[in-house]
N, C-alpha and C positions, 0 to 999 in steps of 0.2 A: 463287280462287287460294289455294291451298297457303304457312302462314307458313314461312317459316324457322327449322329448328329449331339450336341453338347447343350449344356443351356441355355438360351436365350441365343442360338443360331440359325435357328427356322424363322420365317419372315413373316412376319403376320401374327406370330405368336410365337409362345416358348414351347422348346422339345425338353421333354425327359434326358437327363443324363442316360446312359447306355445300361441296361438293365443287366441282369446276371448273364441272360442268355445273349447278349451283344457280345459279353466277355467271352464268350464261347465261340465266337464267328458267327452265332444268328447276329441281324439287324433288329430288332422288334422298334417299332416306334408307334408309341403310343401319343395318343391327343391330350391333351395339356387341360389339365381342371377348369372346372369356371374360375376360382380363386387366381389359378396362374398365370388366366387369359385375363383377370379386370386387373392387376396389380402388372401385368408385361406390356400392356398397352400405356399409352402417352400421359393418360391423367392418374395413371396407375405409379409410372414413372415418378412422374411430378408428385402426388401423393407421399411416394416414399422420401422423394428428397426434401421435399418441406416438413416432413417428422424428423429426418436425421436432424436440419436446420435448430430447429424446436429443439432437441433432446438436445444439442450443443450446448444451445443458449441459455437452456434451463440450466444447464450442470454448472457452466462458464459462470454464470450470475449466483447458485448456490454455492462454488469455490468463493469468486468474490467476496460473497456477505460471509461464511465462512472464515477468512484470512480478515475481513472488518473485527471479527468478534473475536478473533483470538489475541488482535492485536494488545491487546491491556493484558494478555498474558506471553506472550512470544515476546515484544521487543525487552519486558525488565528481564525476561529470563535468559534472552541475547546480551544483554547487557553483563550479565553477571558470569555469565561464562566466558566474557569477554576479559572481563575484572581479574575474573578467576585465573585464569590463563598468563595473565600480564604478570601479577603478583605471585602466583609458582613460585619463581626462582627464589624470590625470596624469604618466600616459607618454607622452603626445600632447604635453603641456608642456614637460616635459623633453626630448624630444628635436626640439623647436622651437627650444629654446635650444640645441643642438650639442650634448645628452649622447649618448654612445652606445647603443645598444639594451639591451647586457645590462649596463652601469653603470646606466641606467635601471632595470631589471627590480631588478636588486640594491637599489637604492634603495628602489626602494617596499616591494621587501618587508621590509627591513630599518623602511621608518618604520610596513607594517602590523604588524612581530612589540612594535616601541616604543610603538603606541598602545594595543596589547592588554596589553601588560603594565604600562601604566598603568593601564588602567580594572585590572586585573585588584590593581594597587596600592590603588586607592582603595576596591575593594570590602573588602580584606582590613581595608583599615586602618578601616572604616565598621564592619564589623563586630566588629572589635578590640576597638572601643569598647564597644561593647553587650554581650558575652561574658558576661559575668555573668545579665543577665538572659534573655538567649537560652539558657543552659543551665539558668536557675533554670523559666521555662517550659516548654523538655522536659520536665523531669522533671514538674512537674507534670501537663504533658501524658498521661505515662507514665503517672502515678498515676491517673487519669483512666480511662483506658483498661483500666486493672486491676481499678479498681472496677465499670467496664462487664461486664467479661469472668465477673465472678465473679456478675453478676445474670443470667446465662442459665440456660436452666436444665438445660444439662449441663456447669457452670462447672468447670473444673479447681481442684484444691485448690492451697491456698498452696506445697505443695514442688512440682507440676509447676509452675508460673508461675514458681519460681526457678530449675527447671533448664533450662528456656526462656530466662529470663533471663541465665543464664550463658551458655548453647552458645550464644546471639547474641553475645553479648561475645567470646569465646572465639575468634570466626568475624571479628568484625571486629576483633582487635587478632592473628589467626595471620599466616603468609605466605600463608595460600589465597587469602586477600579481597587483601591487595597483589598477588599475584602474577597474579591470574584480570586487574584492571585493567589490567596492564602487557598482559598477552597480548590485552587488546580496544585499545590503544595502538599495538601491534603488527602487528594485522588491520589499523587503520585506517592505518596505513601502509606498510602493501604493497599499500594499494589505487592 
């Protein structure tokens, strides 16, 4: 008795799966298409898996730019559910006790804008204190970093590092550095 030959089992080329009458106990084995002998062979192979390759990459790189573009609406609306979640309890509270919905809503947000601008008090004044040695350490940071730059060995001379060191300063005390933040301020509130 004749085995059953299955796809891509015969050597040289593909067989037919087992046709009705194989199911039967006939054998029939029929010869394999032109299409199923140029795509069973080696370049035929390789063709295929360099299109699977391809449709990966395609898909992979259109999720990518995909999850790029949603990003300016995914992360505020992660955030908000985040917000939302946190603050529950005590909208559930409040209006346990008879407040209304959006005197509740007011509330909270009014006591989450009071607790941020405490912490946001206590950092300023934490740091207040320290000011002195916090800008005495930049700079030597700075000086550090100068001395580094100037042991490479295509170190820039002392008057580029100063006009470096200006057009930085220059940049952060113009309107372009305040202005450029206000307009990222801006964005994130028209999201």
């Amino acid at each position: 008795m004749k085995r059953r030959l299955r796809w891509g089992q015969q050597r040289g080329g593909l067989a037919h799966a087992p046709s009705v009458e194989a199911e039967r106990g006939l054998v029939v084995q029929t010869e394999p298409s032109k299409t199923q002998r140029i795509w069973g062979e080696g370049f035929g192979i390789l063709a295929t898996r360099a299109l699977q390759i391809i449709i990966v990459l395609v898909l992979t790189g259109a999720i990518m730019w995909g999850m790029h573009m949603l990003t300016t609406v995914v992360i505020p609306i992660l955030l908000a559910l985040i917000f939302a979640s946190t603050f529950s309890p005590a909208m559930r509270w409040l209006r346990s006790h008879g407040v209304a919905d959006a005197l509740a809503t007011v509330m909270v947000l009014l006591g989450i804008v009071l607790i941020l601008a405490g912490i946001g008090w206590l950092i300023v004044w934490a740091v207040q204190d320290q000011w002195d040695d916090l800008s005495s350490q930049a700079q030597d940071g700075f000086a550090q970093v100068l001395d580094w730059v100037k042991t490479l060995p295509f170190a820039p001379d002392s008057a580029q590092i100063a006009q470096w060191r200006d057009s930085v300063i220059d940049f952060l005390t113009s309107s372009q550095f305040g202005s450029g933040h206000l307009r990222g301020w801006g964005r994130l509130q028209t999201l």
